[in-house]
N, C-alpha and C positions, 0 to 999 in steps of 0.2 A: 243457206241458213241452218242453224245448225242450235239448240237446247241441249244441255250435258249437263244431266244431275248427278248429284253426287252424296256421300254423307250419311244412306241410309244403311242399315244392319241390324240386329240384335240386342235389342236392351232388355231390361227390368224394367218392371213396373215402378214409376217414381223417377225412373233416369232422363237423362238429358242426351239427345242427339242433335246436330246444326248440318243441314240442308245445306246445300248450296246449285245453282244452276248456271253455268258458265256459258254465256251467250257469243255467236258469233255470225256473220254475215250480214248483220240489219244494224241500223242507227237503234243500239239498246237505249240510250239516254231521251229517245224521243217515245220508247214504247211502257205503256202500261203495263205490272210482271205482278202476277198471280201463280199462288200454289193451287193444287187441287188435289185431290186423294179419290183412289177407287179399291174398296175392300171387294173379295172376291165373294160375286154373288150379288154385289151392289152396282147400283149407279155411282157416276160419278160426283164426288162432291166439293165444291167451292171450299177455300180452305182461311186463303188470306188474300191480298191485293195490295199492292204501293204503286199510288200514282206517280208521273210523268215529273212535275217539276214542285208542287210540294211538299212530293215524299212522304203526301197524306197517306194513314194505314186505315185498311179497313177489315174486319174477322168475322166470321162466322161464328155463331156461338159456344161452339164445340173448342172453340180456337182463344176465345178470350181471356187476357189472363192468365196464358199457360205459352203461348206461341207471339213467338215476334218475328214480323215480316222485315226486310231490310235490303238495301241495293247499293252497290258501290257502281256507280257508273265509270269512274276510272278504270272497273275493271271489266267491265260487261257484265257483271253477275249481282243475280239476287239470293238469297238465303234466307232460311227459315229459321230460326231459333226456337227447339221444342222441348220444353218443362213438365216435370208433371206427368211422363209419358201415363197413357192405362193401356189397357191391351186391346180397348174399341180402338186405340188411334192405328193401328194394327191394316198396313193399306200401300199399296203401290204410292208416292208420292207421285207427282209431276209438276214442271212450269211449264207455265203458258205465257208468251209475249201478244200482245194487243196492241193495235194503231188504225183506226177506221179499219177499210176491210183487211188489212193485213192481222193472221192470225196464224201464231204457230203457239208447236207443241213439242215438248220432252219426249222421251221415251221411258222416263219414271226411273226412281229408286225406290228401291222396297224399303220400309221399315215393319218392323214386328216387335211387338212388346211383349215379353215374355218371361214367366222365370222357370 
């Protein structure tokens, strides 16, 4: 099983970066796929979520209206789409796949907002 993010780097404040999490070894199109973010010094924090089969989204406040969650099952992979970056969004990303007790996890991409 295997989570490979990708996408995160250096922006400005106001900039746009796109996530992506390229999944392998598990049935992706049966698993529920969440971001999460952990800034250094913090817990970790829920970020977005797209369910299983009606691609329903769901955001955290911090995330609404600036970030869109999204998944191509064709291809294994979810991605984040981030708007509006500030420099709080400033945090290791990671995805997480979910299916009853099966749970995995990324290894994270950094992003950092910054000028």
């Amino acid at each position: 099983v295997q989570l490979v993010e990708s996408g995160g780097g250096l922006v400005q404040p106001g900039g746009s970066l796109r996530l992506s999490c390229a999944a392998s070894g598990f049935s992706f199109s049966r698993y529920a796929m969440s971001w999460y973010r952990q800034a250094p010094g913090k817990e970790r924090e829920w970020v977005a979520s797209i369910s299983v089969i009606s691609g329903s989204t769901f955001y955290a406040d911090s995330a609404k209206g600036r970030f869109a969650i999204s998944r191509d099952n064709a291809k294994n992979t979810v991605y984040l789409q981030m708007n509006s970056l500030k420099p709080e969004d400033t945090a290791v990303y990671l995805c997480r796949a979910k299916s009853g007790p099966n749970d995995y996890w990324g290894q994270g991409t950094q992003v950092t907002v910054s000028s």
